[in-house]
C-alpha positions in Angstrom: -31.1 -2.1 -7.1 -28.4 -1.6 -9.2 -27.3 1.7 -7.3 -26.7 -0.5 -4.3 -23.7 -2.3 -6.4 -22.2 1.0 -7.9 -19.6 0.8 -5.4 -18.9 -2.8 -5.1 -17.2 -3.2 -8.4 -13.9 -4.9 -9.2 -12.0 -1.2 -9.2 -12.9 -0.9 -5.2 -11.6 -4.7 -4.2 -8.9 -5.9 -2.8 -8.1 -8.9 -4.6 -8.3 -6.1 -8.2 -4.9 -5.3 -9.7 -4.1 -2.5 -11.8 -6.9 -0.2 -10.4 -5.5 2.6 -12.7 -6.5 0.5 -15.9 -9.7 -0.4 -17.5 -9.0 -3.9 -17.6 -7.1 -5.4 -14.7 -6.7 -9.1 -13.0 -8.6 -10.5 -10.1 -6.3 -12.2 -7.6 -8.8 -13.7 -5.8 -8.0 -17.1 -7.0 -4.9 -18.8 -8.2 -5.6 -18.6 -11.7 -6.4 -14.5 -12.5 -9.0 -13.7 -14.0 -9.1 -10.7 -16.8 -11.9 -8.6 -15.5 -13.2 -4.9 -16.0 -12.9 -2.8 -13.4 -16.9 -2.3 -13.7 -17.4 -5.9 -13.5 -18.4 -7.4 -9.5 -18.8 -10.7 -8.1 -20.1 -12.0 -4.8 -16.8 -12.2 -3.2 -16.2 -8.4 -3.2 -14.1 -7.0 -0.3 -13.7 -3.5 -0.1 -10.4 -1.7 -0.1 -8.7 0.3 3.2 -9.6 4.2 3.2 -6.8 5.8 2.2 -7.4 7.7 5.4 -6.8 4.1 7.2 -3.3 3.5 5.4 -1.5 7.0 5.9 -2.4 6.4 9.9 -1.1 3.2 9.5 1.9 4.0 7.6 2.5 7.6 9.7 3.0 5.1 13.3 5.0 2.8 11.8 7.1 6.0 10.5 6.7 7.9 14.1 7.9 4.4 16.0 10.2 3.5 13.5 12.3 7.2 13.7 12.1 7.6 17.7 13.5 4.0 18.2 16.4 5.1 15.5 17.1 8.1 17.0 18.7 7.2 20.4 21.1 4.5 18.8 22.4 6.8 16.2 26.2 7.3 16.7 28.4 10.4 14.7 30.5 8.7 12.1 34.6 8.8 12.7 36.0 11.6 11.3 39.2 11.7 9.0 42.5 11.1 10.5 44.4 14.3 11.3 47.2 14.7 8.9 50.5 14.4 10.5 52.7 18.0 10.4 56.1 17.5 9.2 
């Protein structure tokens, strides 16, 4: 039983902050909580694959370039300087 909840703990939620630190807050509510990132509750949802973000992020890039692209225009040069 308690290897079904090894991977439902506060460090693989959504709602935990500071994943990199022991002790971190859960934002699930307006008051945070202090909680360990071994602790777990019953309102556990599990974070994105990392897999899931860079796909995410990498067609928001791809779109985001193309559309710039075409409506990039060369920047005026410097005025000539005038022969005397």
């Amino acid at each position: 039983m308690a290897n079904s909840n090894f991977n439902k703990t506060c460090l693989n939620c959504i709602y935990f902050s500071d994943p990199n630190m022991v002790m971190g807050n859960c934002r699930r509510y307006p008051t945070y909580q202090n909680r360990h990132a071994t602790e777990w509750c019953g309102e556990f949802q599990q974070n994105p694959s990392p897999a899931a973000l860079e796909n995410l992020v990498a067609d928001v890039t791809r779109e985001t370039i193309m559309a710039e692209v075409g409506s990039i225009k060369p920047k005026p040069g410097r005025p000539k300087k005038n022969e005397s």
